[in-house]
C-alpha positions as CSV (number, residue, x, y, z in Angstrom):
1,X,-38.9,31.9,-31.8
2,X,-40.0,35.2,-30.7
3,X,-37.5,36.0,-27.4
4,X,-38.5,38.9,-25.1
5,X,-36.0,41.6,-25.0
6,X,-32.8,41.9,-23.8
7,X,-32.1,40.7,-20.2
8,X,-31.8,43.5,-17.4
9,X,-29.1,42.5,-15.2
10,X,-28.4,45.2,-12.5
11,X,-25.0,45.4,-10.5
12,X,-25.6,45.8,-6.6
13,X,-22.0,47.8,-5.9
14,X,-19.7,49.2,-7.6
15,X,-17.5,47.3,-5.7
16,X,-17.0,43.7,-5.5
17,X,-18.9,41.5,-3.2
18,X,-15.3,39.2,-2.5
19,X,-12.1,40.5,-3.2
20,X,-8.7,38.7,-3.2
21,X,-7.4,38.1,-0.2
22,X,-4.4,39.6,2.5
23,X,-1.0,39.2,1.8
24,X,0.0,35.9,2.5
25,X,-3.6,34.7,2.2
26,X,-4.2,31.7,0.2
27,X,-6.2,33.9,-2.4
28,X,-4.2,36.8,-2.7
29,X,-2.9,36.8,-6.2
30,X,-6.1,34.9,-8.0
31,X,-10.0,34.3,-7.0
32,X,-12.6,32.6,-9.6
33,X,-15.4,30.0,-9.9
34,X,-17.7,31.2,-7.3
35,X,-20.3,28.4,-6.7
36,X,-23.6,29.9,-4.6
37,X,-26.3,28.1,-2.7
38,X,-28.6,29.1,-0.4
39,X,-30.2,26.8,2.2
40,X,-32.5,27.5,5.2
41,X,-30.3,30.9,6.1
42,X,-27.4,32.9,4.8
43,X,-26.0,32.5,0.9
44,X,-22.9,30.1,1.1
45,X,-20.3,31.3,-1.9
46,X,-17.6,28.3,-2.4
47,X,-15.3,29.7,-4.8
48,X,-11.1,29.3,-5.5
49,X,-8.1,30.8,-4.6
50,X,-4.4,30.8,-5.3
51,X,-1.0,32.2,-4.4
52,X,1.6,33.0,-6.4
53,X,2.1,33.4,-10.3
54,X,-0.2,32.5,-13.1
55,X,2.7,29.6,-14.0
56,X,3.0,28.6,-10.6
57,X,-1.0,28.7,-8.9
58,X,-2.6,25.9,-7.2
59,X,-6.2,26.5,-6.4
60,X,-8.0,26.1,-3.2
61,X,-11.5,26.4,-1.8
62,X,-12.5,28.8,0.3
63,X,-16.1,29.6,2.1
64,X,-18.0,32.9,2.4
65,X,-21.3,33.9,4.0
66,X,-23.9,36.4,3.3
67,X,-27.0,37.4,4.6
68,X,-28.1,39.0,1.4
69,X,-26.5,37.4,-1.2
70,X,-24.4,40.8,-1.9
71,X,-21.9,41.5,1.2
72,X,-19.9,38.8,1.9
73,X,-17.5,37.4,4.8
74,X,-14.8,35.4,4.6
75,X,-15.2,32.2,6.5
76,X,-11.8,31.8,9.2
77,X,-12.0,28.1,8.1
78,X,-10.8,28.7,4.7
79,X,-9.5,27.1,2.3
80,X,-12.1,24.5,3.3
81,X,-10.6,22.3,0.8
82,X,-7.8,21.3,-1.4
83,X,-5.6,18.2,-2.6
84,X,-2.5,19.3,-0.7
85,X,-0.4,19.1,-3.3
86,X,-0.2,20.8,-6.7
87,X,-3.1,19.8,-8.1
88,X,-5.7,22.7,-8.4
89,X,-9.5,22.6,-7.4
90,X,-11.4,24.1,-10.5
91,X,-14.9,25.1,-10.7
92,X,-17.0,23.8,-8.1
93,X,-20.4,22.9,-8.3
94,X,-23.3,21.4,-6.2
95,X,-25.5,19.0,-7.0
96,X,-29.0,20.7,-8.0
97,X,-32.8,20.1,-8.2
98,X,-33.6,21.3,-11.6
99,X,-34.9,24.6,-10.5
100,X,-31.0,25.3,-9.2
101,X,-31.5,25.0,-5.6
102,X,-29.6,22.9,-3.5
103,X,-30.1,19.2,-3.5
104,X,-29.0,16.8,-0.4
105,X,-28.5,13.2,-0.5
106,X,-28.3,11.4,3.0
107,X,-28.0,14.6,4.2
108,X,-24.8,15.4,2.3
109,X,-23.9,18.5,0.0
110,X,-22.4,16.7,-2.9
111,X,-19.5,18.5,-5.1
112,X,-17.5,17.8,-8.3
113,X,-14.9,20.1,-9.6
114,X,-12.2,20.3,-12.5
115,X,-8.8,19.6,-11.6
116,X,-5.1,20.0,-13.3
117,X,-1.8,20.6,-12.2
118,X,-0.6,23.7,-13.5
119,X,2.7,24.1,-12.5
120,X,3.8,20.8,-14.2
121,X,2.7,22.1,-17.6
122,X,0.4,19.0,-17.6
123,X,-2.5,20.5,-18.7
124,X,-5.0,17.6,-18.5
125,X,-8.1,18.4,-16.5
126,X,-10.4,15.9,-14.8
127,X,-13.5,15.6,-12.9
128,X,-13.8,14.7,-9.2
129,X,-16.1,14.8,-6.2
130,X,-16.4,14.9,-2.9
131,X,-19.4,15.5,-0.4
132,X,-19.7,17.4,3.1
133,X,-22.5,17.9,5.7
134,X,-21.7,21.7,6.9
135,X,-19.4,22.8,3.9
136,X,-17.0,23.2,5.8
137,X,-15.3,19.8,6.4
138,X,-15.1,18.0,2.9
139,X,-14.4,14.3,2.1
140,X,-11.1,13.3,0.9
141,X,-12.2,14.2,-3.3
142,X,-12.1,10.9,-5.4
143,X,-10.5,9.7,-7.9
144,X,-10.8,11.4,-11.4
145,X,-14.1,9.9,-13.4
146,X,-14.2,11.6,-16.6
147,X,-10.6,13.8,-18.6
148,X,-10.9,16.8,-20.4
149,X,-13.5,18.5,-18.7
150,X,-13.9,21.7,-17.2
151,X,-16.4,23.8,-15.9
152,X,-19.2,21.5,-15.5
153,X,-23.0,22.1,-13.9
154,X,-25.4,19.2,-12.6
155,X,-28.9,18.9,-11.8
156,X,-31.0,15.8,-10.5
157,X,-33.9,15.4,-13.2
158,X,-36.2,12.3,-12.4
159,X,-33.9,10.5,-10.8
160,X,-31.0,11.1,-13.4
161,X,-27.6,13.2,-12.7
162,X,-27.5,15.6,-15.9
163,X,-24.4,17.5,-16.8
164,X,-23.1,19.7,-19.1
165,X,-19.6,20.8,-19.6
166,X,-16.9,22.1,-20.8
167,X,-14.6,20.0,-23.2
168,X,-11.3,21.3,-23.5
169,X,-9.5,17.9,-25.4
170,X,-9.0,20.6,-28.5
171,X,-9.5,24.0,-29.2
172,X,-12.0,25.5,-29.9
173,X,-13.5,24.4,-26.7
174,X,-17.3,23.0,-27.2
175,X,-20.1,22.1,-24.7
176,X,-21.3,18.8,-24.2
177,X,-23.4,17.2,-22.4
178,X,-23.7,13.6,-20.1
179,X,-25.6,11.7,-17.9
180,X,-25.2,9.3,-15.2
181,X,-27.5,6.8,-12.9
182,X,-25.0,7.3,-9.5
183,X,-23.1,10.4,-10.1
184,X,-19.9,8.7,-10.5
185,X,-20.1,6.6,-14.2
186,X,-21.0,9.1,-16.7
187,X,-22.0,8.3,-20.1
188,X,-21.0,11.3,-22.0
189,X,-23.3,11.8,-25.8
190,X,-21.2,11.8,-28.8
191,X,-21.3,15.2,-30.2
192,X,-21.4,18.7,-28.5
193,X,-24.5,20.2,-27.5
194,X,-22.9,23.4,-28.4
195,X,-20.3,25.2,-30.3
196,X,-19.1,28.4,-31.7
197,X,-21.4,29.9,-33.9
198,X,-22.5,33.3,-33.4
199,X,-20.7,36.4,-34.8
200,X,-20.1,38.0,-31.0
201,X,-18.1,34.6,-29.8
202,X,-14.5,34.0,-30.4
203,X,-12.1,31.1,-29.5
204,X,-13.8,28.9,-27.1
205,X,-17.0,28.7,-25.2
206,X,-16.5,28.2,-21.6
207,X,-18.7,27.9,-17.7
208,X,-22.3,26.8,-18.9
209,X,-24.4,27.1,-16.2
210,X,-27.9,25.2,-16.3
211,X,-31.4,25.3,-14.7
212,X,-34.7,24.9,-15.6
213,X,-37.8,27.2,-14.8
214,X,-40.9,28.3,-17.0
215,X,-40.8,24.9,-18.6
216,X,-37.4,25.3,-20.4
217,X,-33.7,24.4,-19.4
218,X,-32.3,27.9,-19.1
219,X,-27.9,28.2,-19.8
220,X,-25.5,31.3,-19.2
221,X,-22.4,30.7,-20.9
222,X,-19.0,32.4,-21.8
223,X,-16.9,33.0,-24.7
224,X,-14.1,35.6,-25.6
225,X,-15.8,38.4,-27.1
226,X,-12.8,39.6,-28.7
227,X,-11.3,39.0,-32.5
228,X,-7.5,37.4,-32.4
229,X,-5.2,40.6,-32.0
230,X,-7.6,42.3,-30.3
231,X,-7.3,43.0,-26.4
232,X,-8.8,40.3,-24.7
233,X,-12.4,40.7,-23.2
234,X,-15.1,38.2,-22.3
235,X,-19.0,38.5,-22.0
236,X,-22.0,36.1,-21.2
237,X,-24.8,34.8,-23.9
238,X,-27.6,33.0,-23.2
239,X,-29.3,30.0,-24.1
240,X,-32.7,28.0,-24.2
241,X,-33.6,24.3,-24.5
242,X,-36.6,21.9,-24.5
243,X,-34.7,19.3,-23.5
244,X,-31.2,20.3,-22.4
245,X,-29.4,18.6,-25.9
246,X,-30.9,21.1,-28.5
247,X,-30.2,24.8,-27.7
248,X,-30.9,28.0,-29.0
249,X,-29.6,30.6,-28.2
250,X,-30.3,34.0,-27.8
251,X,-30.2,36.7,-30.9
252,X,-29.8,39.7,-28.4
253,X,-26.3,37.7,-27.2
254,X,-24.3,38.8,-25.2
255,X,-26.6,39.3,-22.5
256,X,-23.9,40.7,-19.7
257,X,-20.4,41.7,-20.1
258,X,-17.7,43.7,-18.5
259,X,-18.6,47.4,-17.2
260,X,-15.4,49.7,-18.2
261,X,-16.3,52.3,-15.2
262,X,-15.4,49.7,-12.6
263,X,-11.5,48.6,-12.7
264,X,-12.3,45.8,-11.0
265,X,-14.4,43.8,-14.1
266,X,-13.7,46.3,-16.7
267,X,-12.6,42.8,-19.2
268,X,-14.1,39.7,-18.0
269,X,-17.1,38.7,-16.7
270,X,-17.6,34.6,-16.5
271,X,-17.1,31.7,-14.1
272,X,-20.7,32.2,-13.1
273,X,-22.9,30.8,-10.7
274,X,-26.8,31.6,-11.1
275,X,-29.7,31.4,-8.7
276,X,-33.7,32.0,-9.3
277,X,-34.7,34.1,-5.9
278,X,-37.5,33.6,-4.5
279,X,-39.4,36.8,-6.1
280,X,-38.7,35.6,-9.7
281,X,-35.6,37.5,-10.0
282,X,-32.4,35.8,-10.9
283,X,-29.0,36.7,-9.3
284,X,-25.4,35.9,-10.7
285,X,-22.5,36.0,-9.3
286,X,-19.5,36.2,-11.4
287,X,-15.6,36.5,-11.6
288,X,-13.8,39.5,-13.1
289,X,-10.0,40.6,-14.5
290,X,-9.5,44.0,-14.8
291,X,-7.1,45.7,-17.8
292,X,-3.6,43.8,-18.9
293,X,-1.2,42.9,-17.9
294,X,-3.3,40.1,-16.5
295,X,-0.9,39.6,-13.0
296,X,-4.0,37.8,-11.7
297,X,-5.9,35.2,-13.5
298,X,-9.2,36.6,-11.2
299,X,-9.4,39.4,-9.2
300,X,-12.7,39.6,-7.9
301,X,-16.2,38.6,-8.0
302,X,-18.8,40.6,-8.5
303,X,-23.1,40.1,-8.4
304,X,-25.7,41.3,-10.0
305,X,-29.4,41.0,-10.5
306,X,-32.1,40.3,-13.2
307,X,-35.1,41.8,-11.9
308,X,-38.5,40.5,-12.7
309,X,-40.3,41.4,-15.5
310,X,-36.5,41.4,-17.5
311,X,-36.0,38.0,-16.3
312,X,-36.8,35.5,-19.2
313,X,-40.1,34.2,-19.7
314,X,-40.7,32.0,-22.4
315,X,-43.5,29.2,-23.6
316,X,-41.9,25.9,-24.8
317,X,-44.1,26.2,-27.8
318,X,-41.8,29.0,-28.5
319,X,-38.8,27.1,-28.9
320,X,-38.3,24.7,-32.4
Protein backbone atom coordinates (compact mmCIF):
# COMPACT_ATOMS: atom_id res chain seq x y z
CA UNK A 1 0.00 0.00 0.00
CA UNK A 2 1.50 3.27 -0.68
CA UNK A 3 0.32 5.59 2.62
CA UNK A 4 0.66 9.35 2.43
CA UNK A 5 2.99 10.80 4.90
CA UNK A 6 2.96 11.16 8.36
CA UNK A 7 -0.19 12.69 9.89
CA UNK A 8 -0.05 16.44 11.04
CA UNK A 9 -1.74 16.75 14.21
CA UNK A 10 -1.49 20.32 15.62
CA UNK A 11 -2.16 21.12 19.44
CA UNK A 12 -4.52 24.26 19.90
CA UNK A 13 -3.01 25.34 23.63
CA UNK A 14 -0.42 24.60 25.41
CA UNK A 15 -2.72 24.15 28.05
CA UNK A 16 -5.37 21.73 28.50
CA UNK A 17 -8.82 22.22 27.23
CA UNK A 18 -10.34 20.35 30.80
CA UNK A 19 -8.45 20.04 33.65
CA UNK A 20 -9.21 18.06 36.96
CA UNK A 21 -11.43 19.49 39.01
CA UNK A 22 -11.64 21.70 42.65
CA UNK A 23 -10.88 20.29 45.67
CA UNK A 24 -13.61 18.29 46.72
CA UNK A 25 -14.82 18.01 43.19
CA UNK A 26 -15.79 14.70 41.96
CA UNK A 27 -12.82 14.84 39.38
CA UNK A 28 -10.17 16.21 41.35
CA UNK A 29 -7.59 13.47 41.64
CA UNK A 30 -8.25 11.61 38.08
CA UNK A 31 -10.10 12.71 34.58
CA UNK A 32 -10.00 10.31 31.29
CA UNK A 33 -12.07 8.91 28.45
CA UNK A 34 -13.39 12.00 26.93
CA UNK A 35 -16.22 11.11 24.52
CA UNK A 36 -17.13 14.22 21.99
CA UNK A 37 -20.05 14.89 19.85
CA UNK A 38 -21.26 17.66 18.22
CA UNK A 39 -24.98 18.19 17.28
CA UNK A 40 -26.81 21.29 15.94
CA UNK A 41 -24.64 23.74 18.37
CA UNK A 42 -21.79 23.60 20.87
CA UNK A 43 -19.30 20.38 21.21
CA UNK A 44 -20.57 18.17 24.19
CA UNK A 45 -17.35 16.35 25.93
CA UNK A 46 -18.72 13.43 28.33
CA UNK A 47 -15.75 12.21 29.93
CA UNK A 48 -14.84 10.51 33.75
CA UNK A 49 -13.87 11.61 36.88
CA UNK A 50 -12.85 10.29 40.32
CA UNK A 51 -11.83 11.22 43.86
CA UNK A 52 -9.50 9.74 45.80
CA UNK A 53 -6.50 7.29 45.34
CA UNK A 54 -5.69 5.21 42.29
CA UNK A 55 -6.72 1.96 44.74
CA UNK A 56 -9.68 3.54 45.91
CA UNK A 57 -11.39 5.62 42.55
CA UNK A 58 -14.84 5.23 41.35
CA UNK A 59 -15.51 6.94 38.19
CA UNK A 60 -18.25 9.27 37.25
CA UNK A 61 -19.54 11.21 34.27
CA UNK A 62 -19.34 14.47 33.97
CA UNK A 63 -20.51 17.07 31.00
CA UNK A 64 -18.65 19.95 29.34
CA UNK A 65 -19.53 22.46 26.62
CA UNK A 66 -17.71 24.23 23.90
CA UNK A 67 -18.36 26.55 21.30
CA UNK A 68 -15.25 25.68 19.46
CA UNK A 69 -14.39 22.44 20.31
CA UNK A 70 -11.06 23.79 22.23
CA UNK A 71 -12.28 25.86 25.46
CA UNK A 72 -14.37 24.10 27.46
CA UNK A 73 -16.96 24.59 30.55
CA UNK A 74 -17.81 22.51 33.00
CA UNK A 75 -21.52 21.75 33.07
CA UNK A 76 -22.95 22.59 37.09
CA UNK A 77 -24.97 19.36 36.51
CA UNK A 78 -22.08 17.17 36.75
CA UNK A 79 -21.40 14.17 37.33
CA UNK A 80 -24.42 13.54 34.98
CA UNK A 81 -24.12 10.00 35.67
CA UNK A 82 -22.86 7.19 37.84
CA UNK A 83 -23.89 3.75 39.54
CA UNK A 84 -23.93 5.20 43.01
CA UNK A 85 -21.98 2.75 44.36
CA UNK A 86 -18.44 1.53 43.69
CA UNK A 87 -18.66 0.50 40.54
CA UNK A 88 -16.85 2.84 38.00
CA UNK A 89 -18.21 4.31 34.64
CA UNK A 90 -15.40 3.59 31.95
CA UNK A 91 -15.03 4.88 28.57
CA UNK A 92 -18.09 6.20 27.24
CA UNK A 93 -19.15 6.11 23.87
CA UNK A 94 -22.12 7.25 21.64
CA UNK A 95 -23.69 5.52 19.17
CA UNK A 96 -22.37 6.72 15.61
CA UNK A 97 -23.31 6.97 11.83
CA UNK A 98 -20.25 5.62 10.24
CA UNK A 99 -18.82 8.86 9.30
CA UNK A 100 -18.53 9.49 13.44
CA UNK A 101 -21.28 11.82 13.92
CA UNK A 102 -23.91 11.43 16.25
CA UNK A 103 -26.66 8.98 15.65
CA UNK A 104 -30.28 9.29 17.52
CA UNK A 105 -32.74 6.61 17.85
CA UNK A 106 -36.34 7.76 18.92
CA UNK A 107 -34.80 10.71 19.65
CA UNK A 108 -32.43 9.28 22.25
CA UNK A 109 -28.48 9.66 22.55
CA UNK A 110 -27.57 6.05 23.24
CA UNK A 111 -24.32 5.19 25.45
CA UNK A 112 -22.39 2.07 26.48
CA UNK A 113 -19.42 2.14 28.77
CA UNK A 114 -16.88 -0.31 30.51
CA UNK A 115 -17.45 -0.89 34.05
CA UNK A 116 -15.46 -2.54 37.20
CA UNK A 117 -15.20 -2.08 40.66
CA UNK A 118 -11.88 -1.05 41.56
CA UNK A 119 -11.71 -0.80 45.04
CA UNK A 120 -12.72 -4.48 45.55
CA UNK A 121 -9.69 -5.69 43.60
CA UNK A 122 -12.34 -7.44 41.34
CA UNK A 123 -11.02 -6.43 38.24
CA UNK A 124 -13.61 -7.79 35.83
CA UNK A 125 -14.90 -5.20 33.44
CA UNK A 126 -18.23 -5.32 31.60
CA UNK A 127 -20.24 -3.51 29.04
CA UNK A 128 -23.39 -1.46 29.70
CA UNK A 129 -25.74 1.10 28.35
CA UNK A 130 -27.93 3.60 28.97
CA UNK A 131 -29.64 6.33 26.76
CA UNK A 132 -30.65 10.12 27.41
CA UNK A 133 -32.47 12.84 25.47
CA UNK A 134 -30.37 16.20 26.63
CA UNK A 135 -27.21 14.38 28.07
CA UNK A 136 -27.85 15.46 30.94
CA UNK A 137 -30.38 13.12 32.63
CA UNK A 138 -29.32 9.51 31.88
CA UNK A 139 -31.37 6.20 32.21
CA UNK A 140 -30.72 4.02 35.02
CA UNK A 141 -27.49 1.94 32.87
CA UNK A 142 -28.42 -1.87 32.28
CA UNK A 143 -27.36 -4.79 33.16
CA UNK A 144 -23.81 -5.89 31.94
CA UNK A 145 -24.08 -7.64 28.24
CA UNK A 146 -20.77 -8.68 27.32
CA UNK A 147 -17.26 -9.37 30.32
CA UNK A 148 -13.95 -8.42 29.62
CA UNK A 149 -14.25 -5.56 27.58
CA UNK A 150 -13.02 -2.20 27.75
CA UNK A 151 -12.77 0.68 25.67
CA UNK A 152 -15.17 0.01 23.10
CA UNK A 153 -16.46 2.27 19.83
CA UNK A 154 -19.76 1.69 17.82
CA UNK A 155 -21.14 2.76 14.62
CA UNK A 156 -24.56 2.04 12.88
CA UNK A 157 -23.49 0.47 9.33
CA UNK A 158 -26.73 -0.61 7.22
CA UNK A 159 -28.65 -1.23 9.84
CA UNK A 160 -25.98 -3.24 11.98
CA UNK A 161 -24.45 -2.02 15.49
CA UNK A 162 -20.53 -2.69 14.82
CA UNK A 163 -18.04 -2.60 17.62
CA UNK A 164 -14.75 -2.97 18.27
CA UNK A 165 -12.97 -3.26 21.59
CA UNK A 166 -10.82 -3.80 23.88
CA UNK A 167 -10.31 -7.36 25.38
CA UNK A 168 -8.67 -7.41 28.54
CA UNK A 169 -9.52 -11.43 29.66
CA UNK A 170 -5.42 -11.86 29.42
CA UNK A 171 -2.54 -9.89 28.85
CA UNK A 172 -1.40 -8.80 26.24
CA UNK A 173 -4.58 -7.05 25.66
CA UNK A 174 -5.97 -7.51 21.81
CA UNK A 175 -8.74 -5.87 19.74
CA UNK A 176 -11.67 -7.45 18.64
CA UNK A 177 -14.34 -6.84 17.04
CA UNK A 178 -18.54 -7.71 17.23
CA UNK A 179 -21.75 -7.09 16.04
CA UNK A 180 -25.24 -6.98 16.98
CA UNK A 181 -28.91 -6.58 15.31
CA UNK A 182 -30.43 -4.44 18.63
CA UNK A 183 -27.46 -3.14 20.39
CA UNK A 184 -27.94 -5.23 23.34
CA UNK A 185 -26.96 -9.15 22.12
CA UNK A 186 -23.65 -9.03 20.70
CA UNK A 187 -22.05 -11.72 18.77
CA UNK A 188 -18.51 -11.24 19.34
CA UNK A 189 -15.95 -13.00 16.07
CA UNK A 190 -13.58 -15.54 17.34
CA UNK A 191 -10.21 -14.14 16.88
CA UNK A 192 -8.83 -10.49 17.40
CA UNK A 193 -8.91 -8.16 14.75
CA UNK A 194 -5.81 -6.91 16.07
CA UNK A 195 -2.79 -7.56 18.14
CA UNK A 196 0.69 -6.61 19.01
CA UNK A 197 2.89 -6.51 16.25
CA UNK A 198 4.82 -3.63 15.43
CA UNK A 199 8.32 -2.81 16.92
CA UNK A 200 7.02 0.77 18.47
CA UNK A 201 4.09 -1.13 20.68
CA UNK A 202 4.63 -2.79 23.91
CA UNK A 203 2.32 -4.65 26.42
CA UNK A 204 -1.13 -4.10 25.42
CA UNK A 205 -3.06 -2.30 22.76
CA UNK A 206 -5.81 -0.26 24.24
CA UNK A 207 -9.00 2.76 23.10
CA UNK A 208 -9.49 1.91 19.34
CA UNK A 209 -11.51 4.40 18.05
CA UNK A 210 -13.36 3.77 14.52
CA UNK A 211 -15.00 5.71 11.68
CA UNK A 212 -15.14 5.55 8.16
CA UNK A 213 -14.51 8.31 5.50
CA UNK A 214 -12.74 8.18 1.93
CA UNK A 215 -14.17 4.70 1.51
CA UNK A 216 -12.09 3.05 4.33
CA UNK A 217 -12.78 2.34 8.16
CA UNK A 218 -10.26 4.63 9.66
CA UNK A 219 -8.80 3.44 13.76
CA UNK A 220 -6.58 5.49 16.27
CA UNK A 221 -5.40 3.23 18.83
CA UNK A 222 -3.03 3.10 21.88
CA UNK A 223 -0.28 1.02 23.10
CA UNK A 224 2.66 1.55 25.68
CA UNK A 225 5.39 2.81 23.68
CA UNK A 226 7.87 1.90 26.18
CA UNK A 227 10.18 -1.49 26.60
CA UNK A 228 9.60 -3.29 30.24
CA UNK A 229 12.01 -1.25 32.65
CA UNK A 230 11.72 1.54 30.86
CA UNK A 231 9.73 4.67 32.21
CA UNK A 232 6.38 4.29 31.15
CA UNK A 233 5.06 6.39 28.11
CA UNK A 234 2.14 5.86 25.64
CA UNK A 235 1.52 7.09 22.02
CA UNK A 236 -1.23 6.64 19.29
CA UNK A 237 -0.82 4.49 15.77
CA UNK A 238 -3.01 4.30 13.21
CA UNK A 239 -4.93 1.94 11.30
CA UNK A 240 -6.83 1.22 7.91
CA UNK A 241 -9.47 -1.28 6.88
CA UNK A 242 -11.71 -2.31 3.95
CA UNK A 243 -13.95 -3.85 5.89
CA UNK A 244 -13.41 -3.09 9.59
CA UNK A 245 -11.98 -7.03 10.42
CA UNK A 246 -8.67 -6.90 8.32
CA UNK A 247 -6.42 -3.87 9.35
CA UNK A 248 -3.39 -2.47 8.42
CA UNK A 249 -1.74 -0.37 9.90
CA UNK A 250 0.30 2.34 9.43
CA UNK A 251 4.39 2.06 8.78
CA UNK A 252 4.89 5.78 9.94
CA UNK A 253 3.23 4.55 13.52
CA UNK A 254 3.04 6.21 15.98
CA UNK A 255 1.19 8.98 14.54
CA UNK A 256 0.77 11.26 17.95
CA UNK A 257 2.36 10.96 21.23
CA UNK A 258 3.16 12.89 24.29
CA UNK A 259 4.87 16.48 23.93
CA UNK A 260 7.70 16.67 26.75
CA UNK A 261 7.40 20.73 26.81
CA UNK A 262 3.93 20.59 28.28
CA UNK A 263 3.89 18.96 31.97
CA UNK A 264 0.63 18.32 31.60
CA UNK A 265 0.89 15.22 28.71
CA UNK A 266 4.50 15.02 28.71
CA UNK A 267 3.88 10.66 28.97
CA UNK A 268 0.52 9.67 27.78
CA UNK A 269 -1.57 10.56 25.22
CA UNK A 270 -4.78 7.95 24.73
CA UNK A 271 -8.37 7.48 25.69
CA UNK A 272 -9.28 9.31 22.57
CA UNK A 273 -12.18 10.48 21.06
CA UNK A 274 -12.05 11.62 17.20
CA UNK A 275 -14.25 13.75 15.06
CA UNK A 276 -14.05 14.60 11.08
CA UNK A 277 -14.98 18.61 10.99
CA UNK A 278 -16.74 19.81 8.66
CA UNK A 279 -13.67 21.29 6.52
CA UNK A 280 -12.05 17.80 6.21
CA UNK A 281 -9.97 18.24 9.12
CA UNK A 282 -10.03 15.77 11.93
CA UNK A 283 -9.90 16.79 15.65
CA UNK A 284 -8.90 14.53 18.74
CA UNK A 285 -9.33 14.90 21.96
CA UNK A 286 -7.33 12.97 24.30
CA UNK A 287 -6.28 12.24 27.96
CA UNK A 288 -2.81 12.86 29.38
CA UNK A 289 -0.47 11.82 32.66
CA UNK A 290 2.31 13.91 33.24
CA UNK A 291 5.93 12.51 34.76
CA UNK A 292 5.85 9.67 37.77
CA UNK A 293 4.88 9.19 40.36
CA UNK A 294 1.62 8.75 38.68
CA UNK A 295 -0.71 10.29 41.86
CA UNK A 296 -3.43 10.58 39.19
CA UNK A 297 -4.39 7.98 36.81
CA UNK A 298 -5.44 11.22 34.29
CA UNK A 299 -4.79 14.60 34.72
CA UNK A 300 -6.04 16.36 31.83
CA UNK A 301 -7.30 16.32 28.41
CA UNK A 302 -5.93 17.85 25.83
CA UNK A 303 -7.02 18.51 21.71
CA UNK A 304 -5.54 18.77 18.76
CA UNK A 305 -6.04 19.03 15.06
CA UNK A 306 -5.25 17.23 11.77
CA UNK A 307 -5.43 19.82 9.23
CA UNK A 308 -6.48 19.09 5.71
CA UNK A 309 -4.20 18.13 3.31
CA UNK A 310 -2.18 15.91 6.44
CA UNK A 311 -5.47 14.32 7.12
CA UNK A 312 -5.45 10.75 5.52
CA UNK A 313 -6.60 10.24 2.14
CA UNK A 314 -6.43 6.92 0.79
CA UNK A 315 -8.10 4.79 -2.31
CA UNK A 316 -9.53 1.38 -1.19
CA UNK A 317 -7.63 -0.10 -4.12
CA UNK A 318 -4.72 0.93 -1.99
CA UNK A 319 -5.31 -1.33 0.75
CA UNK A 320 -4.67 -5.49 0.22
Amino acid sequence: MEWPGSQTWQRDSDVPCVSLGPPGAFDDAHIFAPCVAFENGPFRMWCCGSRGTVEGRVFKVGLATSSDGIHFQKHPASPVLSFGDTRSILTPTLLRHADGSLCRQNGLLRMWFSSTDFPSGDGVHTLHETTSADGLVWSPPSGPSLHNIYAPTIIRQDSIYRMWYTDVATDPWCFRYAESGDGSRWNVAPKPVMVLNQPWEHGRLFYPTVLVAYGLHLMWYGSYSHRRGEEMRTALGFAVSKDGITWEKSPSNPVFGPDPAHEWESHFTTSQSVLRLGDGSLRIWYASRPKPPFTHKYFAIGTARCVPGTAPRMRQAEIG
